[in-house]
PDB file of N, H, CA, C and O in Angstrom:
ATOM      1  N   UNK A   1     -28.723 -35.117 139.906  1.00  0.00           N
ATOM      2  CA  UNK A   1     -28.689 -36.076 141.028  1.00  0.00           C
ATOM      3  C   UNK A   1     -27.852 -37.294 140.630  1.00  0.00           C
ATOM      4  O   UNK A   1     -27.013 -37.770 141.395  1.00  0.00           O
ATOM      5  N   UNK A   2     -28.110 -37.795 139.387  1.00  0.00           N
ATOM      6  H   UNK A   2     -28.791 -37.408 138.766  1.00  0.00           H
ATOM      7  CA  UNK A   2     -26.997 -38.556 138.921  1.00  0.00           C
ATOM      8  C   UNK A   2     -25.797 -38.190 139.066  1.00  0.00           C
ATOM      9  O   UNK A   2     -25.159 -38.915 139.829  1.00  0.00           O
ATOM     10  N   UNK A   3     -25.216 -37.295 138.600  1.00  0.00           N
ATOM     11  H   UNK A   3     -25.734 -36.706 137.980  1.00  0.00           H
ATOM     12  CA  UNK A   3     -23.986 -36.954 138.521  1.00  0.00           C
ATOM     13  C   UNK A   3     -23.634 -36.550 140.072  1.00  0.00           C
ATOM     14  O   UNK A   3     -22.408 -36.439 140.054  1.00  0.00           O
ATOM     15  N   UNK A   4     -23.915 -36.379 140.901  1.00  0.00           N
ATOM     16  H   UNK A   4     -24.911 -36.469 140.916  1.00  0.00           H
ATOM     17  CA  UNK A   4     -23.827 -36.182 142.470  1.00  0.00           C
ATOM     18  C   UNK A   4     -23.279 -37.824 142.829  1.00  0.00           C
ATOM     19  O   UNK A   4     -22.145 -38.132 143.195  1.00  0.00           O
ATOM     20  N   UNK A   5     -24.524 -38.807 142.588  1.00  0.00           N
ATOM     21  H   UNK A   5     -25.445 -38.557 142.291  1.00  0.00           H
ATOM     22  CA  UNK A   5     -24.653 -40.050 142.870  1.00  0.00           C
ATOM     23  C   UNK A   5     -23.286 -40.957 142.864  1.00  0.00           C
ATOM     24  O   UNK A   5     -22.729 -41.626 143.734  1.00  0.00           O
ATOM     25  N   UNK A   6     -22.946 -40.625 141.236  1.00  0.00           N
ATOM     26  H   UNK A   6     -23.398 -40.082 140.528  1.00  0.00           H
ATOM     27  CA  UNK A   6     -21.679 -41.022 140.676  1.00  0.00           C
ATOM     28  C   UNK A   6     -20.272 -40.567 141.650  1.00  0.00           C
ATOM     29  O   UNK A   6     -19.542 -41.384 142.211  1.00  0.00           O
ATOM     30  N   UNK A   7     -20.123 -39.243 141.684  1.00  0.00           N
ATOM     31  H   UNK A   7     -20.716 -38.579 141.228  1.00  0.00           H
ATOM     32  CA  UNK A   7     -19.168 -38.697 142.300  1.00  0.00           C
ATOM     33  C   UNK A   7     -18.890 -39.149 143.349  1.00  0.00           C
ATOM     34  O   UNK A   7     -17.712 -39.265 143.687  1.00  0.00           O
ATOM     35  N   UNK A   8     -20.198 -39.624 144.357  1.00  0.00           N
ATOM     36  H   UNK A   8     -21.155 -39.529 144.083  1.00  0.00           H
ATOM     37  CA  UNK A   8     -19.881 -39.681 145.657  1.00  0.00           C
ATOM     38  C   UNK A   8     -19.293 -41.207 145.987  1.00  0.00           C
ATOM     39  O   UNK A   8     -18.480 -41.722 146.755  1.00  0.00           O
ATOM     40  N   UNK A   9     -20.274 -41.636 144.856  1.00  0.00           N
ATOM     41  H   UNK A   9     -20.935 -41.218 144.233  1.00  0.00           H
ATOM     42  CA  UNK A   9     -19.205 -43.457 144.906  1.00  0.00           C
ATOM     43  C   UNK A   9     -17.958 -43.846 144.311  1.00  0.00           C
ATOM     44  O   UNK A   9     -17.145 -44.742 144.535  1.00  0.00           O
ATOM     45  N   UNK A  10     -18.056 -42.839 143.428  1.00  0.00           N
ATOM     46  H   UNK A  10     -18.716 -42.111 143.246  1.00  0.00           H
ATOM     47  CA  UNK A  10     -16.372 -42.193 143.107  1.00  0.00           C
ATOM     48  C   UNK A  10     -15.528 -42.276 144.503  1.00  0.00           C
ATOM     49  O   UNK A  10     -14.672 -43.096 144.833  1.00  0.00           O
ATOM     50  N   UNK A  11     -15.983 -41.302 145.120  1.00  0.00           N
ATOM     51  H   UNK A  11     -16.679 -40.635 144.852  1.00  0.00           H
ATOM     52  CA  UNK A  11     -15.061 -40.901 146.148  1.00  0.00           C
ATOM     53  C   UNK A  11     -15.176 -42.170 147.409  1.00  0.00           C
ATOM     54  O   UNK A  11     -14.545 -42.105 148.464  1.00  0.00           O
ATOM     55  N   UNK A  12     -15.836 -42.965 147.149  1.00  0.00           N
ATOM     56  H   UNK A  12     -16.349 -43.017 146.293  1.00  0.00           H
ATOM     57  CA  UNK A  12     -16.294 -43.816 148.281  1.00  0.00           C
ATOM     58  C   UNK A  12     -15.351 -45.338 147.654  1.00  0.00           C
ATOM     59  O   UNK A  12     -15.181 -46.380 148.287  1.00  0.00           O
ATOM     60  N   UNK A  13     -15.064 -45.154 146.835  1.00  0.00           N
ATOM     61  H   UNK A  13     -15.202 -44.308 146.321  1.00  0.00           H
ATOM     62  CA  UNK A  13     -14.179 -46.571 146.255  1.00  0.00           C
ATOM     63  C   UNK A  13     -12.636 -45.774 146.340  1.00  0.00           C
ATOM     64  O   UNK A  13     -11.601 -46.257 146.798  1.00  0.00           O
ATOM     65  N   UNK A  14     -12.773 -44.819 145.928  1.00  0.00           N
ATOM     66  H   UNK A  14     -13.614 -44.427 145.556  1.00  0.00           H
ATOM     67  CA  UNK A  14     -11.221 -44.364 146.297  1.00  0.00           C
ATOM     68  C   UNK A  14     -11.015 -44.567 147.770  1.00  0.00           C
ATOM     69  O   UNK A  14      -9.983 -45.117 148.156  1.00  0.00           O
ATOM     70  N   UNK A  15     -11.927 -44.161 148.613  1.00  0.00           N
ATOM     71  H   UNK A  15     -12.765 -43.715 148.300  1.00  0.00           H
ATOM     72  CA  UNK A  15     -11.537 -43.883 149.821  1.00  0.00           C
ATOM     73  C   UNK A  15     -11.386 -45.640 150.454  1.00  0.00           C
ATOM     74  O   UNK A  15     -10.697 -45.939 151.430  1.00  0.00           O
ATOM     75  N   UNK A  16     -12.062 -46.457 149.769  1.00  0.00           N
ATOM     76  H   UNK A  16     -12.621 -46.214 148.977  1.00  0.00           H
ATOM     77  CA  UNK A  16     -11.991 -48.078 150.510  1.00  0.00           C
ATOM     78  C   UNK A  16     -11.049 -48.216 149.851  1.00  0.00           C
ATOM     79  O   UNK A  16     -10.474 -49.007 150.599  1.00  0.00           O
ATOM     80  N   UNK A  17     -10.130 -48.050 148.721  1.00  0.00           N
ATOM     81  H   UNK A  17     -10.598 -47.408 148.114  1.00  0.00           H
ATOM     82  CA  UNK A  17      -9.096 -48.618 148.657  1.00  0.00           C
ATOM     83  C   UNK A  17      -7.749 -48.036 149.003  1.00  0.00           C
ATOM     84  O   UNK A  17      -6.722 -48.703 148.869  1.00  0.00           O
ATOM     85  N   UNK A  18      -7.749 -47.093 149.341  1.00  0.00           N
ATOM     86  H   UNK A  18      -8.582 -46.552 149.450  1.00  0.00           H
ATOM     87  CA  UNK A  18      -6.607 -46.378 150.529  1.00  0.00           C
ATOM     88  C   UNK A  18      -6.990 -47.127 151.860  1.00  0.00           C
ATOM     89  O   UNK A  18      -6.132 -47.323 152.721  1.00  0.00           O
ATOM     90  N   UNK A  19      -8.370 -47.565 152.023  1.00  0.00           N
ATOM     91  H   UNK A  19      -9.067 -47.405 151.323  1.00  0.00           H
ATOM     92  CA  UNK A  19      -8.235 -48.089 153.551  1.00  0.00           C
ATOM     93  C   UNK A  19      -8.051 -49.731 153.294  1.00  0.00           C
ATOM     94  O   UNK A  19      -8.196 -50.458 154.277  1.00  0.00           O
ATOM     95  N   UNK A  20      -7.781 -50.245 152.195  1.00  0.00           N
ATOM     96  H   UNK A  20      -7.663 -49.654 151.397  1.00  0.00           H
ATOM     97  CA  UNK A  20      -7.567 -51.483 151.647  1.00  0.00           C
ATOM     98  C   UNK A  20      -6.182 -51.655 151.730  1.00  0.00           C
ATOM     99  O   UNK A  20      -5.606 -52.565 152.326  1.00  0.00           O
ATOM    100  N   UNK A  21      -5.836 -51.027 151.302  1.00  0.00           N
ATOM    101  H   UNK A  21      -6.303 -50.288 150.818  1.00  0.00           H
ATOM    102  CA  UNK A  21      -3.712 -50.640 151.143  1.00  0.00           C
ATOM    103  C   UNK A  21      -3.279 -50.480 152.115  1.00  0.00           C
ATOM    104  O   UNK A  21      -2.417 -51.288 152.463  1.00  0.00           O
ATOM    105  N   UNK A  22      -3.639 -49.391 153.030  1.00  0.00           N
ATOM    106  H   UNK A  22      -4.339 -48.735 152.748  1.00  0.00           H
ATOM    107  CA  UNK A  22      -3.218 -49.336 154.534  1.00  0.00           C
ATOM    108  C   UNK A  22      -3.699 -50.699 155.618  1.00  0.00           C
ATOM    109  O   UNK A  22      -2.987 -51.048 156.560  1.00  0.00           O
ATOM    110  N   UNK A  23      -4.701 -51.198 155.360  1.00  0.00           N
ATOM    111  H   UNK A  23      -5.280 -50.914 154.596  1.00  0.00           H
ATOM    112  CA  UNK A  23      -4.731 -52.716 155.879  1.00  0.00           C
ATOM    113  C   UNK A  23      -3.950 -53.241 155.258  1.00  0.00           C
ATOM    114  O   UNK A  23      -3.372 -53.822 156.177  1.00  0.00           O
ATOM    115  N   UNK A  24      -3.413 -53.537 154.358  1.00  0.00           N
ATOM    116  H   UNK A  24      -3.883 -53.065 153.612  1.00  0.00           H
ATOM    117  CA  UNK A  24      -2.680 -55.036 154.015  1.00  0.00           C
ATOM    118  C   UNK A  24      -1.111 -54.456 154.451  1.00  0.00           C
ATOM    119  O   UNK A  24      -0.136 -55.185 154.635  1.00  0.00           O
ATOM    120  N   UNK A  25      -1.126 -52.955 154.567  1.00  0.00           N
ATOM    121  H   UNK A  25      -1.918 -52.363 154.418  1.00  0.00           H
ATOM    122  CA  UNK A  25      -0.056 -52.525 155.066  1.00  0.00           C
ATOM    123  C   UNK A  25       0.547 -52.964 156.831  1.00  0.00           C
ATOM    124  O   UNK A  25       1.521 -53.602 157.229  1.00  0.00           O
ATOM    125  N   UNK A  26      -0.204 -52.494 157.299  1.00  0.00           N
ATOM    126  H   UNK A  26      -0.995 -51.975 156.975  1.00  0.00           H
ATOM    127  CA  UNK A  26      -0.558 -52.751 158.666  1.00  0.00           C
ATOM    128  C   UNK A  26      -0.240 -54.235 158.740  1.00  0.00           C
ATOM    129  O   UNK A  26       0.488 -54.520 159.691  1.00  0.00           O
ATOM    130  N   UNK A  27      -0.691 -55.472 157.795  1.00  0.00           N
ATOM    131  H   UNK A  27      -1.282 -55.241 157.022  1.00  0.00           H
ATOM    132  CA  UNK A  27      -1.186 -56.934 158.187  1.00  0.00           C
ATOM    133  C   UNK A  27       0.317 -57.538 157.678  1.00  0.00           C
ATOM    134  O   UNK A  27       0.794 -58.646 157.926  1.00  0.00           O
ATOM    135  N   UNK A  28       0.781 -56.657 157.045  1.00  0.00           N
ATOM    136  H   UNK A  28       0.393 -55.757 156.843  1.00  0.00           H
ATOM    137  CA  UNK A  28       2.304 -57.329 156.254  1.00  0.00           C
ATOM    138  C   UNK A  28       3.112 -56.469 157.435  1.00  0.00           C
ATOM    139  O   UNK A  28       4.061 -57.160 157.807  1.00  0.00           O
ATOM    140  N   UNK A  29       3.076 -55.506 157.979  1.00  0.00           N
ATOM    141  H   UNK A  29       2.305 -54.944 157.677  1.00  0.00           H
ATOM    142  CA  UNK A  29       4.416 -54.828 158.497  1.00  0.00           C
ATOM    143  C   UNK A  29       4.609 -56.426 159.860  1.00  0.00           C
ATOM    144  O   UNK A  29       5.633 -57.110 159.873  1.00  0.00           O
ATOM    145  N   UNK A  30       3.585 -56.648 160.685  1.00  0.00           N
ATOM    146  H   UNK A  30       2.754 -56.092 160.674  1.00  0.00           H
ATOM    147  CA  UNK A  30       3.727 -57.250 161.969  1.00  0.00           C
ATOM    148  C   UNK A  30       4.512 -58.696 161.508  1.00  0.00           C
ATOM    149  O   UNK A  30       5.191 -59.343 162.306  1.00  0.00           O
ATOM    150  N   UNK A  31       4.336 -59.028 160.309  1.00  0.00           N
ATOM    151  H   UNK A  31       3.785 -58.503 159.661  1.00  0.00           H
ATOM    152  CA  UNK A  31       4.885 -60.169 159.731  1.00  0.00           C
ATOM    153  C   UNK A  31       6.616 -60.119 159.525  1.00  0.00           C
ATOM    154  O   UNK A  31       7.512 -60.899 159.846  1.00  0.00           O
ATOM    155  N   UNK A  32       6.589 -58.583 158.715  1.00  0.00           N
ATOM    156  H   UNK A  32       5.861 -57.949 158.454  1.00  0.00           H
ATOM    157  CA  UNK A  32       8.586 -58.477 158.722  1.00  0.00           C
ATOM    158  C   UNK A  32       9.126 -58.135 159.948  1.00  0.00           C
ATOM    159  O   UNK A  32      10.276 -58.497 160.193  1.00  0.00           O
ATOM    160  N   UNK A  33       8.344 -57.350 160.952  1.00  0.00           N
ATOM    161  H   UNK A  33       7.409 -57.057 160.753  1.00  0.00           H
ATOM    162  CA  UNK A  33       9.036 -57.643 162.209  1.00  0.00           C
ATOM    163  C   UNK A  33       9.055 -58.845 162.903  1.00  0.00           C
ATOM    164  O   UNK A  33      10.014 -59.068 163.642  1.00  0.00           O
ATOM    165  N   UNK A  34       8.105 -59.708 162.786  1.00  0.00           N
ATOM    166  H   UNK A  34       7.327 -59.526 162.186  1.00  0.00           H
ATOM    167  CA  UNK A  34       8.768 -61.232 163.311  1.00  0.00           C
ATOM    168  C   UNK A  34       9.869 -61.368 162.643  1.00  0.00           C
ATOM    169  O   UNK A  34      10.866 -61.198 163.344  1.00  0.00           O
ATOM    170  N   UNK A  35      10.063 -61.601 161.596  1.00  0.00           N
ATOM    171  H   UNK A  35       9.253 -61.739 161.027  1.00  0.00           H
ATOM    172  CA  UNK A  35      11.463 -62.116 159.969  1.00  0.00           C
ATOM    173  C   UNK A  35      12.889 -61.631 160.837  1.00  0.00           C
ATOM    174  O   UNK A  35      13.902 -62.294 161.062  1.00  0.00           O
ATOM    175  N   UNK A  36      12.551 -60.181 161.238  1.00  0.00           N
ATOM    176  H   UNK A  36      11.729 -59.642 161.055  1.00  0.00           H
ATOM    177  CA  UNK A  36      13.998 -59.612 161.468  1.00  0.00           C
ATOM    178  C   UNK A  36      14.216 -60.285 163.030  1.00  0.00           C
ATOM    179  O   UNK A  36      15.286 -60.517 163.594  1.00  0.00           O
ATOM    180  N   UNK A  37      13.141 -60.463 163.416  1.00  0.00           N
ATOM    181  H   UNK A  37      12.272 -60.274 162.959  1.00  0.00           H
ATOM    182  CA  UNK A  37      13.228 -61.152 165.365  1.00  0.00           C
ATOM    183  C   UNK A  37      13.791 -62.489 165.108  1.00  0.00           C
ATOM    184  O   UNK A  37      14.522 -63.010 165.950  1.00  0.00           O
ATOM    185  N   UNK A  38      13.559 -62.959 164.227  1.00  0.00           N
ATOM    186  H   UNK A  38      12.965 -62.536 163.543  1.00  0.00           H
ATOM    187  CA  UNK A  38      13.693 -64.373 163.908  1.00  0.00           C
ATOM    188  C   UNK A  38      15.315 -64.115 163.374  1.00  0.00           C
ATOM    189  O   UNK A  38      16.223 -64.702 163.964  1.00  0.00           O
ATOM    190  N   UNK A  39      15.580 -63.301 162.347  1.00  0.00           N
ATOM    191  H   UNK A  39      14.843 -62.825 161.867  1.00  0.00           H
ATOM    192  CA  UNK A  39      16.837 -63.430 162.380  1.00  0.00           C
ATOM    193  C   UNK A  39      17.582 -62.879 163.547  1.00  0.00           C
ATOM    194  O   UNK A  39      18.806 -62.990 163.606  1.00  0.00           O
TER     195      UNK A  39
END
């Protein structure tokens, strides 16, 4: 049950930080399309 326990928060921190990366992805893209509007 330990080793289940482990795995699954394994997979549960991998999975928040792909959805961590793709947010800051998302929060930076709307920013360089102003940059290029602006130029």
């Amino acid at each position: 049950i330990r080793d289940r326990s482990s795995v699954i928060s394994l997979l549960f921190q991998r999975h928040n930080f792909i959805n961590l990366q793709s947010c800051q992805f998302i929060s930076v893209n709307p920013s360089t399309e102003l940059d290029n509007v602006i130029k």
